[in-house]
Structures are given as C-alpha cells and as structure tokens.
C-alpha positions in Angstrom: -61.7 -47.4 16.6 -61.3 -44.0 16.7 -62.5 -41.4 13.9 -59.1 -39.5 13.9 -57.8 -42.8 12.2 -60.3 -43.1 9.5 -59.8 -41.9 6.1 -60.8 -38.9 5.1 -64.0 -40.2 2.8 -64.7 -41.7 5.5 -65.0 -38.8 8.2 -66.9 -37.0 5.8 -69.5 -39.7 4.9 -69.3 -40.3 8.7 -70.5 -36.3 9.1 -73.1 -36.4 6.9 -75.0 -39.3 8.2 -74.8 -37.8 11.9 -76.1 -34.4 10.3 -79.1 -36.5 8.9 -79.4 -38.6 11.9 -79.6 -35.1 13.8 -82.3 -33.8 11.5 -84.2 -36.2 11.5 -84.2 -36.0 15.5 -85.1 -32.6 15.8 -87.7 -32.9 13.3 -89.3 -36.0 15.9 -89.1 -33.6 18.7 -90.3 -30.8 17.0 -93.3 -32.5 16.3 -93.9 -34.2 19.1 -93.5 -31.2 21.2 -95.6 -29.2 19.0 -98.1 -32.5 19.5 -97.9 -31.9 23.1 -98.0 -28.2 23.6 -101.7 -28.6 21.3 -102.6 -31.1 23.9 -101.3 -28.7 27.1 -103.2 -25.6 25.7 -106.2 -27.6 25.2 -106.0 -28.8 28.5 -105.9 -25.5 29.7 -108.4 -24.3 27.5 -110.9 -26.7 29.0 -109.6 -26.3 32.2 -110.6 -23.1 31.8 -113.9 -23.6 30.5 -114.6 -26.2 33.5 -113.5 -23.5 36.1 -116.1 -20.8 34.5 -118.7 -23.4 34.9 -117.9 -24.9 38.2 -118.3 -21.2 39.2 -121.9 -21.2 37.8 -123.5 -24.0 39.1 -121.4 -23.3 42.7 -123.1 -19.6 42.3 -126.7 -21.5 41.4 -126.2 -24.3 44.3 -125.1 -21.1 47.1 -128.3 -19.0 46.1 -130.2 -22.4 46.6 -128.7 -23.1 49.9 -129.1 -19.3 50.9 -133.1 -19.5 50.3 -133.4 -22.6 51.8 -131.7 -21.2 54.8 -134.0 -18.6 55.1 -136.9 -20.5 54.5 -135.5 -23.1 57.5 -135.0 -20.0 59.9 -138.0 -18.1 59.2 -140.2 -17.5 62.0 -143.7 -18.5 60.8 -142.0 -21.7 59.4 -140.5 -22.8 62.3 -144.4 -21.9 64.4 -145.3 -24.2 61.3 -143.6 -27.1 62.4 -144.7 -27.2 66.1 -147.9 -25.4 66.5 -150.4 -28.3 67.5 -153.4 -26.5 66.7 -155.0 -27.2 63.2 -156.8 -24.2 62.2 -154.1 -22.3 63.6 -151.9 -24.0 61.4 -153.8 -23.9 58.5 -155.4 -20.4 58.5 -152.9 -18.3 60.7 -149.3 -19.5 60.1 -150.2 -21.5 57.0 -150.8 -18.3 54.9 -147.6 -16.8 55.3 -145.6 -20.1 55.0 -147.4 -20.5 52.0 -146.7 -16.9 50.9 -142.7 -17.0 51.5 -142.2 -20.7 49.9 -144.5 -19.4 46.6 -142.3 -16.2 46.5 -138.9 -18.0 46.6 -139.9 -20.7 44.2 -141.1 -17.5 41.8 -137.4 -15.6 42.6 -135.5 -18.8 42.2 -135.6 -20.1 38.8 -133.9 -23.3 39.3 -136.1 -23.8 42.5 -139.0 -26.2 40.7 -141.0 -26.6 44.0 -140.2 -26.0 47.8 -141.7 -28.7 50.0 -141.6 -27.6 54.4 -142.5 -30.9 56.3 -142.9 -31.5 59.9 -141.7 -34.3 62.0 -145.3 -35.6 62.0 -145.0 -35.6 58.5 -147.6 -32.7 58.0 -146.2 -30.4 55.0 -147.0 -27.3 52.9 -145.6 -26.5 49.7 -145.0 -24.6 46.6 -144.7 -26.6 43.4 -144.6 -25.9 39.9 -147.4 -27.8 38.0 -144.9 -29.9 35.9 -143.2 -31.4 38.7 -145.8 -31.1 41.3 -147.2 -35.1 41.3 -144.2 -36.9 42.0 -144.1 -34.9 45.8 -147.6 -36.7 46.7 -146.3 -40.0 45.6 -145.1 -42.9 48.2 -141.9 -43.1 46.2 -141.1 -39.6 46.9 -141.7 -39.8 50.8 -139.4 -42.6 51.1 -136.5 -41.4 48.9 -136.8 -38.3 51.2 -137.2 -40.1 54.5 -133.8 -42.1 54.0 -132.0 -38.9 53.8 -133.8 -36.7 56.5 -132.5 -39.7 58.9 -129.0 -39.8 57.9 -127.0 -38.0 60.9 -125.2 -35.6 58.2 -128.0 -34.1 57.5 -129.5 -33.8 60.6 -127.3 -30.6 61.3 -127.1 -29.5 57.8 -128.7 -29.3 54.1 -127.6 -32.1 51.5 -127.6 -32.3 47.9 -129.5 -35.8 47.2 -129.0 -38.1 44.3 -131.6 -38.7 41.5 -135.2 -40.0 41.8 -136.7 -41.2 38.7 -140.6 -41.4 39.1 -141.8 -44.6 38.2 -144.9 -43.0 36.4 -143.5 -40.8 34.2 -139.6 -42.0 33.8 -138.6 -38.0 34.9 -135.6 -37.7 37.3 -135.5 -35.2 40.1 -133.1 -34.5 42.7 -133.5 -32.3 45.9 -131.6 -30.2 48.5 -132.8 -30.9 52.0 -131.9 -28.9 54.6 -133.2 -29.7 58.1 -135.6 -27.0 60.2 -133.7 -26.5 64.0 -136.1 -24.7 66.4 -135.0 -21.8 67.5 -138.0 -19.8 68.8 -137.4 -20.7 72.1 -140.3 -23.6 72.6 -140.0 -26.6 74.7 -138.2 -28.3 71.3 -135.6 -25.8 71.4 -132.5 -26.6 69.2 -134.1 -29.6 68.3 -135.4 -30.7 64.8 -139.0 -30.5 64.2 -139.5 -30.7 60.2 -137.5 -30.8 57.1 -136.7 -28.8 54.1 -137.4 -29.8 50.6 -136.5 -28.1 47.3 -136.6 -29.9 44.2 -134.2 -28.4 42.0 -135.2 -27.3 38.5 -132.9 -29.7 36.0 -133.8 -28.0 32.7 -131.7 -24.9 34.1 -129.2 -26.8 35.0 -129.0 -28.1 31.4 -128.7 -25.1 29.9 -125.8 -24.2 32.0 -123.7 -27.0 30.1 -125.0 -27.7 26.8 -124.1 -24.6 25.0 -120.5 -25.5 26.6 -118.6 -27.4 23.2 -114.6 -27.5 23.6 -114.5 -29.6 20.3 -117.1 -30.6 18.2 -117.8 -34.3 20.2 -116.4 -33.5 23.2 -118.4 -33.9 26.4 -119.0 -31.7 29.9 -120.6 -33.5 32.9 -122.2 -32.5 36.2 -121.6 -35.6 38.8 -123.2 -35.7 42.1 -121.7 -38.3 44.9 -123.0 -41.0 43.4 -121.5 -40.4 39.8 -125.0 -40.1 38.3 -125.3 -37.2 35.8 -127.3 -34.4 36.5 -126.7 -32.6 32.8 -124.4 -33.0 30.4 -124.3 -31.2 26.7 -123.3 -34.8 24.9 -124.9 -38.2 25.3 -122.1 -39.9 23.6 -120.5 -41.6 26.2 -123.4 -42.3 28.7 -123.4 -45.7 30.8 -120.5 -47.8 31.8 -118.6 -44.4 30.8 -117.7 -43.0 34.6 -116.7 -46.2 36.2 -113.8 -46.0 34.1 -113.1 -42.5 35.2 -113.8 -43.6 38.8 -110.8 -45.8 38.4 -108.5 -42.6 37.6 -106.4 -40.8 40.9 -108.3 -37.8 41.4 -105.1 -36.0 41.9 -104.2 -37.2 38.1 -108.3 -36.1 36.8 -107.3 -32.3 37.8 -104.4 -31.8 35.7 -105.8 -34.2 33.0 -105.1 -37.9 31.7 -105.0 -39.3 28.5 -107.3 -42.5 28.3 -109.2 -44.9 26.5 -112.8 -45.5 26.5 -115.2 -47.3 24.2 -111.5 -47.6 22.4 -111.5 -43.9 21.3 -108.1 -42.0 23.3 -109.4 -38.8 25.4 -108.1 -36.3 27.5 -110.5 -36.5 30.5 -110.4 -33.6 33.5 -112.4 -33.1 36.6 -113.2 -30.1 39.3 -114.9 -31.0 42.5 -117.5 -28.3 42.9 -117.2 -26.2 46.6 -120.9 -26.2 47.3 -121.9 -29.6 46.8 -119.7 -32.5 48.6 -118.8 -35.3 45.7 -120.1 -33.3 43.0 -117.9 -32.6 40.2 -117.7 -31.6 37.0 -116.2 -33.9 34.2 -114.5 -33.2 29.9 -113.9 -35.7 27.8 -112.3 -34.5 24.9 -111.0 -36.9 21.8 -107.3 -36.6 21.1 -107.5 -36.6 17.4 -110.0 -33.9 17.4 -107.3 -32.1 18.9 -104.8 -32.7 16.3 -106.6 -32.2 13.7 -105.7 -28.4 12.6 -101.8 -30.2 13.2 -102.5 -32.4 9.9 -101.4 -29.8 7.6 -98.4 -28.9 9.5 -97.2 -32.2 10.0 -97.5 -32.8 5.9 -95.9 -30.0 5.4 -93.1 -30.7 7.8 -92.6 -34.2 6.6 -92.5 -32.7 3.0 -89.6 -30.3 4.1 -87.4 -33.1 6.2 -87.5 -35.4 3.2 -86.7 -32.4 1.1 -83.6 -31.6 3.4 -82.4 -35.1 3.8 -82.4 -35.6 -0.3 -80.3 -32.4 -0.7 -77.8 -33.1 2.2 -77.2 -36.2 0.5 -76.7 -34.9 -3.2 -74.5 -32.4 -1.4 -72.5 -35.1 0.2 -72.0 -36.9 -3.0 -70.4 -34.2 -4.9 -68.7 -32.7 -1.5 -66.5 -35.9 -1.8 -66.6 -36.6 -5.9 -64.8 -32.7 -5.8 -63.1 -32.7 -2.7 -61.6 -36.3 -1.3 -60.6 -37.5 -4.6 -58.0 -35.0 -5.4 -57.1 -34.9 -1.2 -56.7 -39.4 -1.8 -54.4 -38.5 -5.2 -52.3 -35.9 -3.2 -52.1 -38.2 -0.7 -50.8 -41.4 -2.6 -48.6 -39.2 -4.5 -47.0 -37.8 -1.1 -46.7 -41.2 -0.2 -44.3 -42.1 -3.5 -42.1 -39.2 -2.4 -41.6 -40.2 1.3 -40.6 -43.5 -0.4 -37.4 -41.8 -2.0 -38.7 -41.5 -5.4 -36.6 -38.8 -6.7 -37.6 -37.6 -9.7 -41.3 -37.9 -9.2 -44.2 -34.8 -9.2 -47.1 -34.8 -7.8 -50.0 -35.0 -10.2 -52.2 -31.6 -10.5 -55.2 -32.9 -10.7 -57.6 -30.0 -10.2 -57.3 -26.4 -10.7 -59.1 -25.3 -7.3 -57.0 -24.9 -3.8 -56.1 -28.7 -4.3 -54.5 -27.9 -7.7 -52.7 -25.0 -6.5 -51.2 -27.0 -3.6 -50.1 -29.7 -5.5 -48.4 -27.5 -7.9 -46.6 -25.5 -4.9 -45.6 -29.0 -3.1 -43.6 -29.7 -6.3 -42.1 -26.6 -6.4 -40.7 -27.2 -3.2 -39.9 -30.6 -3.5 -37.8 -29.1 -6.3 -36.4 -26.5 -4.3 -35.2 -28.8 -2.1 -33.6 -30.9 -3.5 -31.1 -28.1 -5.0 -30.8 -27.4 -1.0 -30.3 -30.9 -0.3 -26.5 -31.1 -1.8 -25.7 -27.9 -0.4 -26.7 -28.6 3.2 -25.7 -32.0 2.9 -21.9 -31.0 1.8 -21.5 -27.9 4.1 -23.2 -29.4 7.1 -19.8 -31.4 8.5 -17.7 -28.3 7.6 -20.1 -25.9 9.7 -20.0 -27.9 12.5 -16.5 -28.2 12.9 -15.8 -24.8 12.7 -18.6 -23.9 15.2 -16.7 -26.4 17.8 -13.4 -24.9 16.9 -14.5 -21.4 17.5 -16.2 -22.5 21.0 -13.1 -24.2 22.2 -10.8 -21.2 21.6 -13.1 -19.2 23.6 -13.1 -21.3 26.7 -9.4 -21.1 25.9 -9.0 -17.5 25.5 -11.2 -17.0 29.0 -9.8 -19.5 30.9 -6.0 -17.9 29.8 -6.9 -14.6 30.8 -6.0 -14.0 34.3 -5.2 -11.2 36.0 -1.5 -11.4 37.1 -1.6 -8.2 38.7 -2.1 -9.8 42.3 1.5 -11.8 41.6 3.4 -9.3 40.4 2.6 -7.4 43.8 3.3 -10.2 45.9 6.3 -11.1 44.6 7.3 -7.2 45.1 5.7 -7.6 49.1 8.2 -10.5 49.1 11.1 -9.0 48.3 10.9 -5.7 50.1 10.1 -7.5 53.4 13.0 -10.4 52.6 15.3 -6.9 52.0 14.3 -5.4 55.4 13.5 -8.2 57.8 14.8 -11.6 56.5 11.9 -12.6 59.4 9.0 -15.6 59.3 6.9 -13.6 56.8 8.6 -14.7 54.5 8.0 -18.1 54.7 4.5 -18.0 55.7 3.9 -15.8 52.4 6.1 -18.3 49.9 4.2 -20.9 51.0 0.9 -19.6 50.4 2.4 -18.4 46.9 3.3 -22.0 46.3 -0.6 -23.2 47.4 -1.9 -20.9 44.5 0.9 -21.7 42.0 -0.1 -25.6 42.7 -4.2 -25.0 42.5 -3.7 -22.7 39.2 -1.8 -25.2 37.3 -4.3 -28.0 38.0 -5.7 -29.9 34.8 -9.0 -30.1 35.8 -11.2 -27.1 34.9 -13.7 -28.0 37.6 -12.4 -28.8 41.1 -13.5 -29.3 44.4 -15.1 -26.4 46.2 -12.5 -27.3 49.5 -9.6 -26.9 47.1 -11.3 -23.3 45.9 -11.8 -22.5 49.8 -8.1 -23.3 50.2 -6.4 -21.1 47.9 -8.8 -18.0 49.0 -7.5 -18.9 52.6 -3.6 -19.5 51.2 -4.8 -15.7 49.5 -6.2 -13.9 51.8 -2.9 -15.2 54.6 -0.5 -13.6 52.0 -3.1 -10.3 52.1 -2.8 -10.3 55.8 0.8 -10.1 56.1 1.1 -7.5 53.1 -1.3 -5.5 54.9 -0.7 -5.9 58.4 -4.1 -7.3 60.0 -5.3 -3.5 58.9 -8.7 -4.7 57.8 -10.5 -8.1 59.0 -10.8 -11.1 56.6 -13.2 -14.2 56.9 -14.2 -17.4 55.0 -17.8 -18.6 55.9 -18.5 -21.4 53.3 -20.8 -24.2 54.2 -19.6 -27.9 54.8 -22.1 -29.0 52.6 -20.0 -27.2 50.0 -16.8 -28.9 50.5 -17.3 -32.0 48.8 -19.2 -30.1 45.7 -17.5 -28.9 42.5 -17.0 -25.6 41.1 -15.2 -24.2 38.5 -11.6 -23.2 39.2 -10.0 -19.8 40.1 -13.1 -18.2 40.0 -13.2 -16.6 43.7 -9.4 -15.2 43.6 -10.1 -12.4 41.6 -13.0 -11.3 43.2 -11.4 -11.4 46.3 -8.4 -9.7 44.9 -10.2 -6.5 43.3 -12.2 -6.3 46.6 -9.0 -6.0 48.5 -6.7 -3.4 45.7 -10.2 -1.8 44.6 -12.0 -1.6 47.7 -9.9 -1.8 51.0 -6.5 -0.8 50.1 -7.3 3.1 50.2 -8.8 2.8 53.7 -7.0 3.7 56.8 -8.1 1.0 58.9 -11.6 -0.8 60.2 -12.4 -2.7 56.8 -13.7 -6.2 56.6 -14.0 -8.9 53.5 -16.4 -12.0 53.9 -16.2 -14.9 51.6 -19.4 -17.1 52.0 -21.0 -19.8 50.4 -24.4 -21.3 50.7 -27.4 -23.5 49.0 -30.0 -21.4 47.7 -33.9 -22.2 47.1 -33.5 -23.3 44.0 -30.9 -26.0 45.2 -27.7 -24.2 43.2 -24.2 -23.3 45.0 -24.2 -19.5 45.7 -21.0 -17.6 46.7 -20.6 -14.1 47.8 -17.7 -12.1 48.6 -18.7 -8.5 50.6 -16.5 -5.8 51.4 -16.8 -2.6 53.4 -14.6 -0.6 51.2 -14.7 2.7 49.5 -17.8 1.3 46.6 -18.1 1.6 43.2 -20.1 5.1 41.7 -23.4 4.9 40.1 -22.3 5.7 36.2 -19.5 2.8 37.2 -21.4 0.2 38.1 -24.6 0.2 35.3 -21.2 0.1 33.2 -20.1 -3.1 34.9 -23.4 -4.8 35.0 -24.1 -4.0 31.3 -21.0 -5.7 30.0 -21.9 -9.1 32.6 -25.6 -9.0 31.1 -24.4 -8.4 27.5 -25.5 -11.2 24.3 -23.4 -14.4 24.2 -21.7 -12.9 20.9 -21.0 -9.6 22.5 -19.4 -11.4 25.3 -17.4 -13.8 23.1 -16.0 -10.5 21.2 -15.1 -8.8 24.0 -13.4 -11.9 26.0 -11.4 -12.4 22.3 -10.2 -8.6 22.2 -8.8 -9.1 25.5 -11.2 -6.0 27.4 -13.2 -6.3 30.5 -10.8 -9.5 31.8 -12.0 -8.9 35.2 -15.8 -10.2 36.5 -16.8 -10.6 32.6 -13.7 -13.4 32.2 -15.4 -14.6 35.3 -18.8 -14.8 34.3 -18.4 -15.8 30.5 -16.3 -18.8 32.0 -19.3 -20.0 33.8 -22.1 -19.3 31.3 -19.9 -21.3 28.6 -19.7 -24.4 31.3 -23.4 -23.9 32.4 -25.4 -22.0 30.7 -27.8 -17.9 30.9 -29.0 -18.8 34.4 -25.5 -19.0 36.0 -23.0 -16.4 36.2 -22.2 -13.1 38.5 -23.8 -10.3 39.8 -22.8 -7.0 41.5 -24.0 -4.4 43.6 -22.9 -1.8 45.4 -23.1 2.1 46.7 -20.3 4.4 46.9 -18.9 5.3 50.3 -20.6 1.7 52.2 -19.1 -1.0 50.3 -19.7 -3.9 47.4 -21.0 -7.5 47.4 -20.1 -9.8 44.1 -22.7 -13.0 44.0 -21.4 -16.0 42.4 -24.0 -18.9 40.9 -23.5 -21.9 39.8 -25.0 -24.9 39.6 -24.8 -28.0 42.6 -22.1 -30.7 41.3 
C-alpha cells in the first residue's frame, strides 16, 4: 500500500513514529559507539603502556645478554675452561675470573649470581648470599644440564624457564649462554664450559607492579613456557593462561574481549625481541572500563525518554489543530463536487485553514455568477470564431493575382493579329490547363496536377517570351503522388518571371524543384537569376510573411500584400506556424522563394 494513498492523519502519525523510531536508533548507536570508542582508547592506552614496558625488560634482558657475552669471550675465562693445571687454575686465572664475574654481578643489578662452568663440570662463581645455596644443589645442576645440551643453545645464550628449589619453595630462572674457544687451542671453536646467570626476579617485579591500567587489572611477563616471571596482580593466577593460549596470537595484539573465571576482559599481548616466547600479557575488566560511562548513559537515557514524550505531546496536538479542520475541509469539498449548490464550506478555525475555507466559498460563489454567463455565451463564441475563420480561408483563397491573365490574353491577341500561326494554339491550350486546375473543388490536390499547370505556365511564358531565358521543372517522383495545396507555385513562378526576368536582355534561367527534407516534409523552391530584390525591400517582405496570425488575418482581409503573404497565410491556416514561405535574395544575382509544407 503506498503512503501517498493514506489519509492525511495517517501520514502524519506515520511521520512521527519513524521520527521516534529514528531517535531512538541514533540514541543505540550513539551509545554503543561511544561504548566502543572507551574500549578502543583503552586498548590503546594499555597498548601503550605494554609497549613502554616490553621496552624495559627488552633493555634489562640486552644488558644481561651483553655482560654475559663478555664474560663468555673474555680471555682469562675461556684459559679457565681449558687450562688442565689446578693451581694454575685456581691461583693464576681463577683470580681474575673471579674478579670480572664479582664486578659484573655488582654493575648488573638484576644479575643475582654469575655461575662460569667447564665441560668437566669444574665452575667459579659470583653469587649473592640470598640466592647463593640453590647453585650447589643437585637440582640445580640438572635443571642446567638439560639445557646446556639442547642444540639451540649450543651456539647461543637462552632464557630458561623457572626452577623452584625444593628447600626453600623460591623460583629462579637463568640465562645461559655457551663459552666457544676462541684462543686458538687445540679446542678451537669448540665448546668447553657454560655460562650461568641467575637473574634477579625482585627487579623484575618492580618493573611491573607499579604498572595499574585500572584498579584490578593485571600485566604479566611470560616466558616460553607461559609460566610467570612477575606480574603486579595475583588475581587471575593458575588455569588463567591456558585460556589465553587458546586465543590467535594475531587477535592477542590488537586485543580480544573474553571471559575468564566468568568476568569479560579485554586481554593483549607483546612478544618481547630479546627473549624467544616471552611476552608480555593485560587483562583488563570491561566494566571497569565503563564505569565513568554510567553517568552518561543515565543522563542520556533521561534525555531520549524526555524527547520521545515531547515528540509525542507534539504529535497529538499537531493533528488535534491541524488534520481536523484539513478532514472538515475535506468532506465539505467533497459535498460540493457532489453538485450541492447552495452549500459553504464550514469555517471552522481562524488560522490558515480558516482563511482558506472562507476564500474557497468566495470563489465557489464567484463562480457560480460566472457559470450562467459562460455557459449561455459559450455556443455563441464559438460560432462566431468558426465563421470568422472560414471567411478568411475564403478571402485568401479568393485573392489571386489575375495580373498574369490579363497579359496572356493581351500576348494572345497581338500574336493572333500578326501571325494567325501555331502559337496560338499551343498558348490557348495551356490557358485552358490552368483555367481547368484553378476551378477545381478540392483545396488540396495532387502535387502532379500542381507540376502540370507550372509546366502548362511556364509553355505559355516561353512563347510570350521567345525561349529568351531558360525554364526547368525538377520535382521529385516521390512527390507526384503527394498532396499539396492548390495554386500555390503559379504565383511564385509568375513574379519571378514579370519581377525578375522580364527586364533582362537575355541569359536568365528559372528552376522549379521539389524535394523531401530531413524532417520528412515536402519542400518546393523556385530560383531565378534575375535582377534581385534590394535590401530595405526584402526585410519589408519577410516581415509581413513572419507577422502574428492576427496581423496576417487583417492584412489578407484589407486586401494588401496578396502576393507571397496570400501564399503563406493559405498554408499556415491549412497547417499550421511551422509551414509556410520563405525568401531570399541579393540585388543584381537573383531570388529563391522556399515553399514548406507538410508530406500528404
């Protein structure tokens, strides 16, 4: 059904629905976008505050890599790990081991103790006393031992996972890094100890746990093995991470809303560059990010509901003031399209409905004053209009130009008077052609029987004149069987002959053509090389063929301008304004008169 055809209550109720159906929509989306732009800056707050600390520890893990490196390369350490004699070891190359392993632990302060251990298992170390026992304990040799064989690190240093000492509960983990001799002894290139460094977790803390994005969210370092190294909340410790495990990495960058324990949190993740596996994991609870939205939202509802309540009191007196005087105008109307003459509409309001109703009765009084009047004049009018018309086509169609007879009848007699030859006969019978064609009924006639009286013409104009100029008909035989109105290329022909030719010694030429134009109308054209019409002349002649239909009318019933105008009035009255004749020409080279009408 469409809304066009509903009443006008309707419409408007209609229109005020959709405006609170709107409303209501862009409230939803207001607020859920609002709820989600929170959500995206605190991503990217905490993305932000992940990147700041990846670059810490990464910073902290390069600088324990870098000393490590040096201790593995050093000289005296690398004498260390293949010198076979004892005291030498112990008393020579010992001391300054010792020396540089105590001075990096003291310049590192997340180095807790530097262990450098041979292939025989023979070792020196620095170690601070809190974390010193677990190094000497059987636990500890094995834990190491199972990563000094693994082939990664057997060409480089590796980040372990976490050793908790069975004595004391304490949790350690270590970077190892492998010694490669490089001295130039018979176990060049080869490896001839290890590298130990236990790293110093209480640093590592305090790196993350003076990190807080919201008051209970959580920051995590990982190492491979998703163990956690430090972490500034407890909350979510245990089965926590194989959940996150579970989650595309791809999809742990740029953030995903979860569940776990049944709480919904936004959970992120940054692989750290220095340490392969490691990463650094937020957890931060949704609501906790809403929560400064709460007032807003209140607020917001407050003002929809607020809206909504007013649209609606606004729609009910928008139709109680408006639609009920429109629906009375209307059934009134419909009384007075019945023929209920006599009736007025009712004024039922004084605002822009009251004043129209007021105006439609005035009208509907004025017209039916007008009614009579039209009704009794209307017949009259008409008849007279068709009157006038027909005694303009008459007048027109009775004024032609006798001139051309009255000189052949003259041509006839002087040449009967001198000759008494064939001329004679050839010219009476031409005369008797045209006589025949003029005095047909028929106002329109066949364009053959139009061809045939120019030809019967333009033989008696030969005679008259001797052959002294040349004359030709060139009308198309598509033409022949077409209609056209009649006697309308004599005259033409005639004043190009008496106005054109006849003062010319000799050498002149008329054409008489006829053709289809683009347009698919009949166009005739009759072109002379006479003497030409002057400038002043001719916008004289073209004004009075371009004048209005009642300027025309005048003139053709006064009689004036019986030439081309009797011509083209004749065929704008059959036709219509896009028919009728044209002229041009320039003095001295001649004049071409185009004929249009339309293909009958």
């Amino acid at each position: 059904m469409k809304i066009s055809r509903l009443k006008l209550k309707h419409q408007i109720v209609l229109i005020f629905l959709f405006s609170i159906l709107i409303f209501t929509i862009m409230e939803c989306y207001s607020y859920y976008s609002f709820y989600n732009l929170t959500q995206k800056r605190a991503i990217n707050y905490g993305n932000t505050i992940i990147e700041q600390t990846r670059q810490k520890i990464d910073s902290v893990f390069n600088d324990i890599q870098v000393s490590t490196n040096i201790a593995v390369d050093n000289k005296w350490v690398q004498e260390f790990t293949v010198a076979e004699d004892d005291y030498k070891r112990s008393f020579d190359i010992g001391t300054y081991v010792i020396d540089l392993v105590e001075y990096m632990r003291l310049f590192n302060s997340y180095l807790s103790g530097i262990v450098i251990t041979d292939s025989q298992g023979r070792r020196i170390s620095s170690l601070a006393t809190a974390n010193g026992d677990i190094t000497f304990s059987n636990q500890y040799t094995a834990f190491i031992h199972s990563f000094t064989n693994e082939s990664e690190t057997a060409g480089k240093g590796k980040f372990t996972s976490l050793l908790k000492d069975e004595k004391t509960g304490n949790e350690y983990f270590f970077y190892i890094a492998p010694i490669i001799e490089a001295i130039g002894g018979v176990q060049f290139a080869k490896k001839t100890g290890y590298c130990s460094v236990i790293v110093n977790r209480d640093k590592m803390q305090e790196l993350v746990e003076n990190t807080e994005l919201t008051p209970n969210s959580a920051l995590y370092i990982l190492n491979s093995q998703n163990e956690v190294i430090a972490a500034n909340n407890a909350q979510w410790h245990g089965n926590v991470f194989k959940e996150i495990l579970a989650i595309d990495s791809q999809s742990l960058t740029d953030g995903v809303k979860t569940k776990i324990d049944g709480e919904e949190v936004i959970v992120q993740a940054k692989g750290l560059r220095q340490a392969d596996g490691w990463r650094i994991v937020s957890m931060i609870p949704v609501h906790e990010l809403t929560t400064d939205m709460k007032a807003i939202k209140n607020i917001s509802i407050i003002a929809g509901i607020g809206i909504i309540v007013s649209i609606m009191i606004l729609g009910y007196f928008f139709l109680n003031n408006l639609t009920r005087p429109v629906m009375g105008l209307v059934s009134d109307m419909k009384k007075i399209g019945n023929r209920d003459r006599g009736f007025r509409v009712k004024v039922r309001s004084t605002n822009e409905v009251g004043v129209l109703a007021y105006d439609i009765n005035n009208m509907i009084d004025k017209m039916e004053e007008m009614t009579s009047h039209v009704v009794t004049t209307q017949a009259r009018l008409y008849e007279a209009e068709l009157s006038k018309k027909q005694a303009e086509f008459s007048a027109l169609q009775s004024q032609i130009n006798p001139h051309f007879l009255y000189n052949t009848l003259n041509c006839i007699s002087s040449i009967g008077l001198e000759y008494g030859s064939k001329e004679i006969a050839q010219m009476t019978s031409s005369m008797s052609k045209i006589f025949r064609y003029s005095i047909e009924k028929s106002e329109l006639v066949l364009i053959s029987d139009e061809v045939q009286c120019i030809k019967a013409y333009l033989n008696i104009i030969s005679i008259r004149y001797e052959n002294k100029f040349s004359l030709e008909v060139k009308v198309d035989d598509k033409l022949l069987g077409m209609k056209t109105p009649k006697m309308i290329l004599q005259p033409i022909v005639e004043n190009s002959v008496y106005h054109g030719l006849e003062s010319m010694d000799a050498g002149g030429r008329l054409c008489v053509s006829g053709r289809i134009d683009e347009n698919g109308d009949i166009c005739f054209q009759v072109t002379d090389t006479g003497k030409g019409i002057g400038q002043e002349e001719l916008e004289r002649i073209k004004a009075n063929l371009h004048m209005e239909y009642s300027e025309r009318a005048k003139t053709s019933l006064e009689g004036k301008n019986i030439g081309l105008s009797n011509i083209n009035n004749r065929i704008k009255l059959l036709f219509g304004e896009g028919y009728g004749v044209e002229i041009e020409s320039q003095l001295g080279r001649g004049t071409t008169v185009m004929v249009k009408i339309p293909s009958i």
